[in-house]
C-alpha positions in Angstrom: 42.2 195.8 15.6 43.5 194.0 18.7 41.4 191.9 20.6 40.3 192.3 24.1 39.8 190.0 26.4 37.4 191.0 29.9 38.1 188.5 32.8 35.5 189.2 35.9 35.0 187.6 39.3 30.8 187.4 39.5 28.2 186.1 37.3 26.3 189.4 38.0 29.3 191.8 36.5 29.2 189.1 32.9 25.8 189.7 33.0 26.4 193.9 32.9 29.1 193.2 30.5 26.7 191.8 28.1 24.1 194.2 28.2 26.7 196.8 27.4 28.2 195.0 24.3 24.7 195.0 23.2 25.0 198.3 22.2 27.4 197.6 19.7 29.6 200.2 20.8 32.5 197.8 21.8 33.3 195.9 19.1 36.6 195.1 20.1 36.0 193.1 22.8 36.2 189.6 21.7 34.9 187.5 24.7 33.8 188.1 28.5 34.9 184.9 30.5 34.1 184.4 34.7 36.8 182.9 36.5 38.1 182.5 40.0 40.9 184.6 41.6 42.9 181.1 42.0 42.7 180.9 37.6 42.9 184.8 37.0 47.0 184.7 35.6 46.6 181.3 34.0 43.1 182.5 32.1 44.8 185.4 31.8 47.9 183.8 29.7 45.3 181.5 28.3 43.6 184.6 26.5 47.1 186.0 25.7 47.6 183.0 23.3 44.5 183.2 22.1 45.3 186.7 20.4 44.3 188.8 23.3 46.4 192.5 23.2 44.4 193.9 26.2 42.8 192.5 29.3 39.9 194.0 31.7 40.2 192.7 35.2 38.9 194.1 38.7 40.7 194.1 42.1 42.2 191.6 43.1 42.3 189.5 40.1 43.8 193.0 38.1 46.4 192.9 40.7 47.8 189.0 40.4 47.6 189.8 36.1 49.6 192.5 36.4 51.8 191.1 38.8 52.6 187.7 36.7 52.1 188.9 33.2 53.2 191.4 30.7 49.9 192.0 29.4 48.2 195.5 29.4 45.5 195.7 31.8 42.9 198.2 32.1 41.6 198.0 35.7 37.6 198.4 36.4 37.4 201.1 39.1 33.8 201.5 41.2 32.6 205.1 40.2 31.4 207.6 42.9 28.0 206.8 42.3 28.1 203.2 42.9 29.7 204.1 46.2 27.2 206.5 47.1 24.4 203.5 46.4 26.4 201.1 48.6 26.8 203.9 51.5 23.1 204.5 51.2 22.5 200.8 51.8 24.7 200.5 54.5 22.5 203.4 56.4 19.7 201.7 56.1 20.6 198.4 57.6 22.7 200.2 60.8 19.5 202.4 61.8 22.5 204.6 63.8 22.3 208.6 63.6 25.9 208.3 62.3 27.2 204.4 61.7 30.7 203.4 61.4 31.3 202.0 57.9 34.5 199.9 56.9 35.3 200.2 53.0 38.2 197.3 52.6 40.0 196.3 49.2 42.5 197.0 46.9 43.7 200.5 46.0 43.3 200.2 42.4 39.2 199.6 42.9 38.4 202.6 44.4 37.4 205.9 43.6 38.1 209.2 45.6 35.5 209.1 49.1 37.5 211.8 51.0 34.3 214.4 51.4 31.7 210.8 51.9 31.7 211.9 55.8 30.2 215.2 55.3 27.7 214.4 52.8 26.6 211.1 53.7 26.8 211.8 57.7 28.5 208.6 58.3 32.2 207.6 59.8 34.2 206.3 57.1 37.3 204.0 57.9 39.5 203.0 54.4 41.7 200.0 54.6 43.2 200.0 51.1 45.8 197.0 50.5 48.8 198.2 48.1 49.0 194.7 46.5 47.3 191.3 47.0 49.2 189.6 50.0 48.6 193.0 51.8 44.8 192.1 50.8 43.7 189.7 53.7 45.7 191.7 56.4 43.8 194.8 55.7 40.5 192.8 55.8 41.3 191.5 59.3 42.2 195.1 60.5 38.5 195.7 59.1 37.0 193.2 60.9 38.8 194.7 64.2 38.2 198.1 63.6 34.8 197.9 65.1 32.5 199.0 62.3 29.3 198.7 62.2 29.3 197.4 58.9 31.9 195.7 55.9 32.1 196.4 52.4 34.4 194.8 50.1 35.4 191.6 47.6 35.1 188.2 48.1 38.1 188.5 50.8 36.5 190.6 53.0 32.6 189.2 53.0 34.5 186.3 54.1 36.1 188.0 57.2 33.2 189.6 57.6 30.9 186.6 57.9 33.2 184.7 60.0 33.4 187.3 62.7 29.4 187.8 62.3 29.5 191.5 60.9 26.9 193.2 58.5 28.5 193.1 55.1 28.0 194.3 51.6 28.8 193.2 48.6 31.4 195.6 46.4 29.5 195.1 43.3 29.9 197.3 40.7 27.1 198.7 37.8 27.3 199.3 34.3 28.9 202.8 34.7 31.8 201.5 35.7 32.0 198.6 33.4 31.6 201.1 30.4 34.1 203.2 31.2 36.7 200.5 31.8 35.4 199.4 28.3 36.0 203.1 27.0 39.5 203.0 27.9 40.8 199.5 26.8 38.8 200.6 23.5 40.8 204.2 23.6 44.0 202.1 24.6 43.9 199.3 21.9 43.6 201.8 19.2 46.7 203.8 20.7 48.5 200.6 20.4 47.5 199.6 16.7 48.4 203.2 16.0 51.8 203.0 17.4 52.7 199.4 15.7 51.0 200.3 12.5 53.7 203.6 12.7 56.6 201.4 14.0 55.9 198.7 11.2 56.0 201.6 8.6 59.1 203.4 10.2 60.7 199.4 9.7 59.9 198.8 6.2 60.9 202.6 5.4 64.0 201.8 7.1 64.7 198.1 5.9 63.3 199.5 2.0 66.8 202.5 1.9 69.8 201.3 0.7 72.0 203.4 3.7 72.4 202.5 7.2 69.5 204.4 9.5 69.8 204.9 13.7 66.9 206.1 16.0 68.7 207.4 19.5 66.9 209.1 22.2 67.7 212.5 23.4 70.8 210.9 25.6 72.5 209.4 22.5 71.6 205.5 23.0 70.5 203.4 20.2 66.5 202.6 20.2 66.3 200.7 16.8 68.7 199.7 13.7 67.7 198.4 9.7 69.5 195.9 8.5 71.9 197.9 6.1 73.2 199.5 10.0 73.8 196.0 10.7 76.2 195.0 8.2 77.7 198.4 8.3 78.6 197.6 12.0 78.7 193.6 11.8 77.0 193.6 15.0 73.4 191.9 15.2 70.5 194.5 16.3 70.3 192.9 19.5 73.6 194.6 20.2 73.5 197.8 19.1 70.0 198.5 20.7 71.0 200.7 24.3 74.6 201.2 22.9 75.8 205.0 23.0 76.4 206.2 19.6 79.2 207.5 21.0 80.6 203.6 21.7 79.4 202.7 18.1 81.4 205.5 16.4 84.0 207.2 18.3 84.2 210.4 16.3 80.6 211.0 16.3 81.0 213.3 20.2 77.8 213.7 22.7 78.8 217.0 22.4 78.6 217.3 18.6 75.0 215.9 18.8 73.7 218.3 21.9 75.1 221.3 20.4 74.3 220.7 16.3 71.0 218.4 16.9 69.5 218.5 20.1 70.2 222.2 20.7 69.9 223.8 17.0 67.2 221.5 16.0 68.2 221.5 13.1 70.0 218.7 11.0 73.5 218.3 11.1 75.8 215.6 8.8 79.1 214.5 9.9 81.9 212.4 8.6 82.7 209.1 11.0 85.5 206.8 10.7 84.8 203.3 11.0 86.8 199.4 10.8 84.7 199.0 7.9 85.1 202.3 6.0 84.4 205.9 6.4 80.6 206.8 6.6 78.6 210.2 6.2 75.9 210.5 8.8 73.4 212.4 8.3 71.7 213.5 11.8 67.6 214.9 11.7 66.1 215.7 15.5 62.1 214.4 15.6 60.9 217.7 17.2 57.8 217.3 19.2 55.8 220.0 21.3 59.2 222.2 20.3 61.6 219.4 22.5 63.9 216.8 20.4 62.3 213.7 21.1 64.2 211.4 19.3 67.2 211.4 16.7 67.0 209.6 13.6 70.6 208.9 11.9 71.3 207.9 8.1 74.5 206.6 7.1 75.9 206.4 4.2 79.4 205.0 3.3 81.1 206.8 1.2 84.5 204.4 0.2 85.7 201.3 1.5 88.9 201.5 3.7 92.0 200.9 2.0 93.6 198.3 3.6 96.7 198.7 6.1 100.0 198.6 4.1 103.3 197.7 5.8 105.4 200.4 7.1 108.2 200.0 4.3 105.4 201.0 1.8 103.1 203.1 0.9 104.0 205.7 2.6 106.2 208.7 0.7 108.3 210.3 2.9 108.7 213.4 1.2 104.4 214.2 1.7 104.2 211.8 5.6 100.6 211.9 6.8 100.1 213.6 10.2 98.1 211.9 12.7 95.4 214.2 14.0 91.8 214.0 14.4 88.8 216.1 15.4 88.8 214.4 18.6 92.7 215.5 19.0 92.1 219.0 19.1 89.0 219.0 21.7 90.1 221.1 25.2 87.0 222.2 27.3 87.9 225.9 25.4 84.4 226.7 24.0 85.6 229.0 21.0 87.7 226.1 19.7 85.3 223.5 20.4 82.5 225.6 17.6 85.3 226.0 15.3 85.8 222.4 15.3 81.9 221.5 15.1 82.3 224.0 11.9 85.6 222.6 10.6 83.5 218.7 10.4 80.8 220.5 8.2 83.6 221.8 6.2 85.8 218.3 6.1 82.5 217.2 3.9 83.5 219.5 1.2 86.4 219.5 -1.1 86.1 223.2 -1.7 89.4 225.3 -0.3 89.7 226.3 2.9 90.8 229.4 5.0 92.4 229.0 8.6 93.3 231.3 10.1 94.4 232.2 14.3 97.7 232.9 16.6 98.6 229.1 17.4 100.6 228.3 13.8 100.8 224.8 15.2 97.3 224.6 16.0 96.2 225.4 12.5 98.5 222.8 11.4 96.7 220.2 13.2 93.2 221.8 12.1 94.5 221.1 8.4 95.5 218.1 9.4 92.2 217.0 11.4 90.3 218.4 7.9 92.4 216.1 5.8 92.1 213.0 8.0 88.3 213.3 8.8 87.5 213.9 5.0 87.2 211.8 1.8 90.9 212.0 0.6 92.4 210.9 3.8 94.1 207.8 2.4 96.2 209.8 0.3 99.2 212.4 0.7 98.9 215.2 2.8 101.5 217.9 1.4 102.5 221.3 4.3 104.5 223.8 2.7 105.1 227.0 4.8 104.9 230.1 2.2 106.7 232.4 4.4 110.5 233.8 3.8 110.5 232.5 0.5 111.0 234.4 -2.4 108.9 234.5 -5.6 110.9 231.9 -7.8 111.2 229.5 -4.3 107.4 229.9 -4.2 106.8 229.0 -7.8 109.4 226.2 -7.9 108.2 224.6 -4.2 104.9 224.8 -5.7 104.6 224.2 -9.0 108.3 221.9 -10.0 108.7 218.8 -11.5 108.8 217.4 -8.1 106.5 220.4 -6.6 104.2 220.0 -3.4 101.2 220.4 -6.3 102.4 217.2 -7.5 103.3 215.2 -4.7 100.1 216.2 -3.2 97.8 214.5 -6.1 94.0 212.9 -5.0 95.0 214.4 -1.5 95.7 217.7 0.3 98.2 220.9 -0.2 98.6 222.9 2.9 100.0 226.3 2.5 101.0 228.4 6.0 101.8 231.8 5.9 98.8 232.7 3.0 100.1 236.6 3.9 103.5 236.4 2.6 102.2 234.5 -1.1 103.2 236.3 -4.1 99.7 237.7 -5.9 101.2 235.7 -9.3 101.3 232.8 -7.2 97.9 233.4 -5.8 96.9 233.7 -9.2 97.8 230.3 -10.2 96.3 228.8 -7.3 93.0 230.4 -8.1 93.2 228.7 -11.0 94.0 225.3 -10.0 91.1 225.2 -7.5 88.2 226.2 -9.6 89.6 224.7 -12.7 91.6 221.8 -11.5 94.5 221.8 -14.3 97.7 222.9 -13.3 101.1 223.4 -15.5 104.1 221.6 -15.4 108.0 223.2 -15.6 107.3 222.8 -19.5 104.1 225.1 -19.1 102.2 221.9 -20.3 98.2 222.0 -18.6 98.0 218.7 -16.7 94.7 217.6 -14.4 94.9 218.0 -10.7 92.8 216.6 -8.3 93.8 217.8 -4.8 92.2 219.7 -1.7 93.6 223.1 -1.0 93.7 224.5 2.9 95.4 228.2 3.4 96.3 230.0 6.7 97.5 232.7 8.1 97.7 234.6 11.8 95.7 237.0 9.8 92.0 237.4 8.9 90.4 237.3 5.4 89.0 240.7 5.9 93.0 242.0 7.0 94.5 240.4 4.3 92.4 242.2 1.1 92.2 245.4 3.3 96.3 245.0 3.3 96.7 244.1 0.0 97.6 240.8 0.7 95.3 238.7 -1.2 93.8 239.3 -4.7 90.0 239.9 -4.5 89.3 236.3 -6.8 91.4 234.6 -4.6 89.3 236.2 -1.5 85.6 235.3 -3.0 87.1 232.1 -3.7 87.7 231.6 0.5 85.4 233.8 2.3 82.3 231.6 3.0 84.7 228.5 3.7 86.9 230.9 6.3 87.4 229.3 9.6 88.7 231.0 12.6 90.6 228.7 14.6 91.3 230.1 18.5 94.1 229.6 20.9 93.3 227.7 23.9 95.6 230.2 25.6 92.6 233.1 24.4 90.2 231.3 27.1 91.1 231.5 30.4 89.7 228.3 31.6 91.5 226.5 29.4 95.0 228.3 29.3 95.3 227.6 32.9 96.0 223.7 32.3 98.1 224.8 29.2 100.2 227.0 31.3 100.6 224.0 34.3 101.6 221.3 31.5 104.0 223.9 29.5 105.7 224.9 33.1 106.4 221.5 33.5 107.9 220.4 30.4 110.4 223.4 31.1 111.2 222.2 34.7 112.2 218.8 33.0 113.8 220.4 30.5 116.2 222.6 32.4 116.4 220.0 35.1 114.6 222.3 37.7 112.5 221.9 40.9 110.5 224.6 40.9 106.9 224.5 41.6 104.1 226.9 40.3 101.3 228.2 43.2 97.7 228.2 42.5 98.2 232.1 43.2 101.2 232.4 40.2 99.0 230.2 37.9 96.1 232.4 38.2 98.6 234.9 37.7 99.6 233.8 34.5 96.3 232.8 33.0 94.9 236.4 33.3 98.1 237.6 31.4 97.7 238.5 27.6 99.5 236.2 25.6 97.6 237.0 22.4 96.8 233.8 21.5 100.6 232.7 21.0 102.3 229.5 22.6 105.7 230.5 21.6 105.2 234.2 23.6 104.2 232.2 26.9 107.2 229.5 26.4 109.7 232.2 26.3 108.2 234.2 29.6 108.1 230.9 31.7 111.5 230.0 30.8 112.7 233.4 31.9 111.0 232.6 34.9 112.3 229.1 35.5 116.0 230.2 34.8 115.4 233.6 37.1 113.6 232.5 40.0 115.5 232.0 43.3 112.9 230.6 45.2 111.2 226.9 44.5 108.1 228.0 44.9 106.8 230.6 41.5 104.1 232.7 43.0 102.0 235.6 41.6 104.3 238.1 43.7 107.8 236.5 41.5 105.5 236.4 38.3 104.6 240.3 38.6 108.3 241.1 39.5 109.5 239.7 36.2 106.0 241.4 34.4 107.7 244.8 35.8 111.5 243.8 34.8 110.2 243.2 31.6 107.8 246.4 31.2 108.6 248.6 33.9 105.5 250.8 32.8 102.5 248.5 32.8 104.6 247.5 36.1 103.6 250.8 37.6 100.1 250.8 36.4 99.5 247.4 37.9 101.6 248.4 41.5 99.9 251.3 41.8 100.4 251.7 45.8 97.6 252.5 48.5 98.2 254.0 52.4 98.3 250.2 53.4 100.5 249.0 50.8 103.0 252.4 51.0 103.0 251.8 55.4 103.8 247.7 54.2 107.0 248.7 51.8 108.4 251.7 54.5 108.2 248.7 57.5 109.8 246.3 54.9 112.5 249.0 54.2 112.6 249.7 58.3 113.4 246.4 58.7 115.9 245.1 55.3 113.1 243.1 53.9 112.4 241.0 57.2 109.0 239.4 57.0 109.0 238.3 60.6 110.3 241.8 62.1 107.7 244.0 60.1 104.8 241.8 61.0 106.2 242.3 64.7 106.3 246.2 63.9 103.0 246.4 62.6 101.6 244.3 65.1 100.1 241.5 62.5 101.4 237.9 62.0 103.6 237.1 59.4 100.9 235.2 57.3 98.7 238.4 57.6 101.8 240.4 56.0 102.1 237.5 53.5 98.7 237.5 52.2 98.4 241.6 52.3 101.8 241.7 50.2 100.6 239.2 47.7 97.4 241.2 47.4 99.2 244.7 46.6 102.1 242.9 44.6 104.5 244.0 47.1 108.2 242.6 46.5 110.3 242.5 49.1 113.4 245.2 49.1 116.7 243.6 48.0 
């Protein structure tokens, strides 16, 4: 156990204090010493060095310890029956029907004495200093307040005496001291408890041959082993209060508050590092069903290959494409969960299923998979399936020089999964779950490669279609990831849309500018997921448009060229809108002579036309 050390201000109170260790109860405490306010910090440091883990102190003294020290201190607080002794006093040397008694001192000494009026008949004035050099100004305000009578420390008898009051002595009994005892006792053993648990956490730590974390529920570093040291080549001093997010740049706030802190539940994710790639393995410490702290083992899994120069080691026919996790992220939601699923599945080397509308998009998912996983310093091979016949297929695929081939130790990606040839789909089958493939000879070679499909189509569309052989289907259906357009989630399609306009403005060297009204426009439209549908309307809209600014009003007139029925559905007109167009009409299409007409101002006709989709008449 820790020792305790009990510092108090009167002989009388030492006394007490040794009539309670007598009991034997308090076996703790290792000495009771008397000293002076003027010696309380250094006797206080003085019993720090001696071993001392926990001090008892009163007042004034209690006050200064804390003040200049980082020692625990449990402070000795007069109980409610020891004031009610010392009020009882007071009455009976003021023989008044109702005295006026002045209680001076610091806070932290005092118990509550907000009903001692009422039951002790008495008028009660409290001047309670917040800290020590409030102490003396609080006694003088005592002395002045005209009481009848003092009570208080050493301070205040002193006032008291000088101006020639009645005073009495705050002296305290053994009920207090006990209870003070009770709770540095209680307080000790909480403290052994929590270092014999740290000490154990350390040498559990410091004992595993993988790097561990502990990070509180915001993501900062509370404690490191060793092994997380070298992994970093930081010292522990560093990485203590260091986001993880700083520490390892793939490993997102948002990956830990949705997987971990949310789920509560433990996640593990692949991190890229200087030093080498590293699996992390993240387990929430739930307590009273909240995370209260994070606990993170790493684990490298290979060393980095080193960097090569740019006239080697790369192949040019099988070029590596740059993307990341972190590359994809948009603020869209639905992609964000596919990529928190798509790090689970970069662990794996099992095949993979993309599919979605955005056919570039699932190129950089592959990608991303390929880069974030274990084969990433090898060849990444894309080979688009589509328009090619059978005997293309099998000689793209499996020739001399075949993307099987060049792809070796890394990763075949294969768009358009719908348009494969079931003989081909065969022979993949094949070369993922027994990893031999055959050469232009027919000779059975080993492979060792990572297999990713896609396809704008479902799993589910593709067997009910007839597109894909059932193996082939069990094979892919519980690694199937569904990977959304940004352009599917309004929140997100609105800053695609605003980028995309202005590439084309640059592009066809115009200056046309896009309203908030045309953008909202053009984010509720449907593109169905598909980048190449929306670059094709804004160019029509760009080359079209007559007027610099692009509004809803010129977005919903092309929207009607295009598909004069939905147009009509959409302009369905009502009285206000048919009165607008007949005034328009009136007046050949003048803004400022139909807002004269129809006695509103021409911003009013403005705003009502853009809210009906009213064009004006040619």
């Amino acid at each position: 156990m820790g020792r305790i050390s009990v510092l108090l201000p009167t002989e009388e109170m030492v006394h007490l204090s040794h009539n309670i260790l007598q009991e034997g109860r308090f076996s703790d405490i290792q000495e009771v010493l008397q000293v002076s306010t003027e010696e309380a910090v250094s006797q206080a440091r003085q019993a720090a060095a001696r071993g001392a883990s926990i001090l008892v102190a009163r007042g004034l003294q209690a006050a200064l310890i804390k003040r200049h020290t980082s020692i625990p201190v449990v402070e000795i607080v007069i109980s409610a029956q020891e004031m009610a002794l010392l009020i009882q006093r007071a009455r009976q040397l003021i023989p008044k029907e109702c005295p006026t008694i002045a209680v001076a001192g610091n806070q932290n000494m005092f118990c509550d004495m907000s009903r001692f009026e009422d039951i002790f008949h008495i008028n009660l004035q409290l001047f309670l200093a917040q800290d020590d050099e409030d102490l003396e100004r609080k006694a003088q305000e005592a002395v002045q307040s005209g009481a009848d009578l003092l009570i208080g420390g050493n301070t205040v008898i002193a006032a008291a005496k000088e101006a020639g009051i009645p005073s009495l002595f705050l002296s305290n009994t053994e009920d207090s001291i006990r209870t003070a005892f009770l709770l540095a006792q209680n307080m000790d053993q909480a403290l052994q408890n929590q270092k014999r648990s740290q000490a154990q956490m350390d040498v559990l730590l410091d004992s595993r041959y993988t790097g561990a974390l502990s990070l509180d529920p915001q993501g900062k570093v509370l404690s490191a082993n060793s092994i997380m040291e070298e992994f970093l080549g930081m010292a522990q001093a560093q990485i203590i209060g260091q986001p993880v997010c700083a520490l390892f740049p793939d490993l997102e706030q948002g990956q830990l508050t949705s997987m971990c802190m949310e789920k509560q539940a433990p996640c593990s994710l692949i991190v890229h590092h200087r030093n080498g790639i590293l699996l992390c393995t993240c387990i929430p410490v739930v307590i009273d069903c909240a995370v209260d702290s994070v606990l993170v083992s790493c684990q490298k899994l290979r060393q980095k290959a080193p960097d090569v120069p740019a006239d080697r080691g790369r192949d040019s026919r099988s070029p590596r494409l740059p993307f990341r996790f972190s590359d994809l992220g948009s603020g869209c939601q639905a992609l964000d969960c596919s990529i928190l699923q798509a790090r689970i599945f970069a662990q794996s080397s099992s095949p993979i299923f993309l599919w979605g509308p955005d056919s570039f998009l699932l190129l950089k998912m592959a990608a991303a998979l390929h880069n974030e996983g274990s084969r990433s310093s090898q060849a990444f091979v894309e080979l688009d399936m589509e328009e090619l016949s059978f005997e293309e297929q099998k000689a793209l695929l499996f020739g001399e020089r075949g993307a099987v081939t060049m792809a070796e130790g890394g990763t075949l990606y294969l768009a358009g999964a719908q348009a494969m040839c079931p003989q081909i789909q065969k022979s993949l089958f094949h070369l993922a779950r027994s990893h031999m493939r055959r050469n232009a000879q027919g000779k059975r070679l080993p492979a060792n490669l990572r297999l990713i499909l896609s396809s704008p189509l479902s799993l589910k569309e593709l067997s009910g279609e007839g597109q894909m052989i059932p193996s082939l289907y069990a094979l892919l259906e519980y690694f199937s990831l569904w990977v959304p357009s940004t352009l599917l989630q309004p929140d997100s399609a609105r800053e695609q849309i605003r980028q995309l306009f202005h590439q084309l403005c640059q592009k066809y060297e115009s200056y046309h500018q896009l309203t908030a009204g045309g953008l909202t426009e053009l984010s509720r439209m449907d593109w169905g997921g598909s980048p190449l549908k929306l670059e094709t309307f804004l160019t029509r809209l760009i080359l079209e448009s007559s007027r610099r600014s692009i509004d809803e009003i010129t977005v919903s007139r092309l929207l009607q060229a295009i598909d004069p029925p939905a147009g009509a559905e959409t302009a369905a007109p009502s009285p206000e809108a048919e009165k607008i167009l007949e005034a328009l009409k009136l007046h050949g299409g003048s803004r400022q002579n139909t807002a004269q007409y129809l006695g509103i101002s021409t911003a009013t006709l403005w705003r009502k036309m853009k809210k009906y989709r009213i064009s004006p008449p040619k």
